[in-house]
N, C-alpha and C positions, 0 to 999 in steps of 0.2 A: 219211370222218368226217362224222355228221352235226350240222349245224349247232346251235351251242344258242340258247336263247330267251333273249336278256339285255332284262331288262327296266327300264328308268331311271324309268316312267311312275308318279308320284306318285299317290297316289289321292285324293276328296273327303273321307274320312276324316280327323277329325280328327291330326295327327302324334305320335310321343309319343317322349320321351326316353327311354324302355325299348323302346316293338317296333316305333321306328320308322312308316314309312309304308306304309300299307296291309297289315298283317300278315295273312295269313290263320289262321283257328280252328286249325288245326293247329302253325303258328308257336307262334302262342301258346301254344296247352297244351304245348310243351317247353319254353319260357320260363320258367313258370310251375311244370311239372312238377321243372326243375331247381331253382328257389330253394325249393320246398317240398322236398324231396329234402337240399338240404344244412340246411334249419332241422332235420327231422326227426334228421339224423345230428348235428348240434351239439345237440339236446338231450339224445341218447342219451348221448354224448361228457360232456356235464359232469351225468349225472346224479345223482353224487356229491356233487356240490357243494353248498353252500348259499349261494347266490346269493339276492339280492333281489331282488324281481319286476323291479324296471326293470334290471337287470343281465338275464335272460333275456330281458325284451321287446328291449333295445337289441342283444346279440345274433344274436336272430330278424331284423330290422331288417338288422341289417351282412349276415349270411348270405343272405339271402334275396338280397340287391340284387348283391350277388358271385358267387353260387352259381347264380342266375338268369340273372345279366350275362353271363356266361363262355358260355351258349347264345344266348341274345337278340341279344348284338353279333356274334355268326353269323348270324344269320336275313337271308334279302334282304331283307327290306322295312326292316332295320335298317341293312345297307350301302344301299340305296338314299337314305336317309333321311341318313346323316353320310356318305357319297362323293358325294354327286348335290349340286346345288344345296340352299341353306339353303330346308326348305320352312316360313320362320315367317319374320317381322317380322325385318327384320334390325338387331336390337337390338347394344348390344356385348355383351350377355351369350349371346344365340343367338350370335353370332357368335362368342365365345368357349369356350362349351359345344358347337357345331360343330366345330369346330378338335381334330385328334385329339391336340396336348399340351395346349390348354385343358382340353379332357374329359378328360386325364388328370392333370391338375392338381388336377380338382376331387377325385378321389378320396383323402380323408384317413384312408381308415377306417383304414389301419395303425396312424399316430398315434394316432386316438381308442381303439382298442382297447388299444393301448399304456399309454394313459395308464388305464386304467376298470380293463384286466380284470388286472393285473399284468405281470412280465416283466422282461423289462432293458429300461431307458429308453431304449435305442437301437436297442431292436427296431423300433419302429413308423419313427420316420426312419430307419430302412434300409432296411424295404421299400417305402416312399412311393417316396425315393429311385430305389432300383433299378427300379421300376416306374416313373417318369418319365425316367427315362434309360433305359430299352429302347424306349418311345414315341420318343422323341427321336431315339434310333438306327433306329427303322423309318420315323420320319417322313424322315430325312436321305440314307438311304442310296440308290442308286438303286432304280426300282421295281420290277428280277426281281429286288433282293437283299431286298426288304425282309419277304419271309417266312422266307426262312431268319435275316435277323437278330431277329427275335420270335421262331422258334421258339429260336435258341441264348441267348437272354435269356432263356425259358422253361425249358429244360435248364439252365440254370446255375443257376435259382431251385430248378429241382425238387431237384440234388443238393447244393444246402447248406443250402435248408430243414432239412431234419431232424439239421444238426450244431448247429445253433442253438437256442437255450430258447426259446419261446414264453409267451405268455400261453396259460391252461388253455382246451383245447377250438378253440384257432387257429392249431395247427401248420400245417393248409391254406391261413391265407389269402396266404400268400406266394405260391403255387405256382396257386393259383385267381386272384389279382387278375392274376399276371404273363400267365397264361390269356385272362384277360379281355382285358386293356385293349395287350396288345405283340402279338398273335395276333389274336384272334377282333376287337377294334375297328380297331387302327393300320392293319393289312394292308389296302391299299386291293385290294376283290373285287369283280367285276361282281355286279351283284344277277340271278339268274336268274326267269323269269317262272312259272307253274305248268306250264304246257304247257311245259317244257324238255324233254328228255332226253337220258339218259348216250350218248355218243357208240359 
């Protein structure tokens, strides 16, 4: 089996709370290619609707940052960035927004959409909710369990999402944030260097 390239080494690049440290161009245009990818399908999605301008910009806004996140918190340079040493000021809020139930703490979008774009008012606190308790359980469990317990917190989001009423045009975001933030961020993964390869 040959060896892979794991790479921890931070780069002088500034850090960024999307693509992480030292992303390369390719990173990034799937980062990017993703959250454009899910704005374009939510506007297909509600183009029925008659929404008001800041109701479609705040949307474009939620989707983008979810739709995008769900690739981004995969990229190495993004596990490098929140598995590796804190590379910023170690603030309480870096410090907090480091921390993978802090970072997913911070995510209210269920809430806000909950409350903006309609729905049953217990939509949004239940997938906050379940999405910080699938963190919770990947951050607790031991470390060869903790992708199988993100991915079955992800399976269990993906098959009761769609028994549940959504707000219009956000049946996804259950099944993308649980993507994002219990899989592709909590899962602590070596960050591979560019010169890696498949064994």
């Amino acid at each position: 089996m040959t060896a892979r390239q794991v790479d921890w080494e931070t780069t002088s690049t500034k850090p960024s709370w999307f693509l992480g440290s030292g992303a390369t161009a390719a990173e990034k245009a799937f980062a990017y290619a993703a959250g454009a990818f899910g704005v374009a399908v939510l506007l297909w999605t509600v183009r029925d609707l008659s929404w008001p301008w800041w109701k479609y910009l705040l949307g474009m806004i939620v989707v983008f940052d979810i739709a995008g996140g769900v690739v981004a918190n995969g990229l190495n340079a993004v596990k490098r960035f929140y598995h590796g040493p804190l590379p910023l000021p170690p603030t309480r809020l870096n410090r907090v927004m480091h921390h993978e139930i802090g970072f997913a703490a911070c995510h209210v979008q269920p809430v806000l959409v909950g409350l903006v774009f309609g729905g049953p008012w217990w939509w949004g606190p239940l997938w906050y909710a379940w999405a910080l308790a699938a963190v919770v359980l990947v951050a607790r469990v031991p470390l060869y369990l903790a992708r199988p317990a993100g991915l079955f917190a992800l399976l269990a989001g993906i098959m009761i999402a769609p028994l549940v009423a959504a707000p219009p045009g956000f049946a996804w975001l259950p099944v993308a944030l649980l993507a994002k933030l219990a899989v592709a961020h909590a899962v602590p993964e070596e960050p591979y260097g560019r010169s890696a390869r498949r064994a």
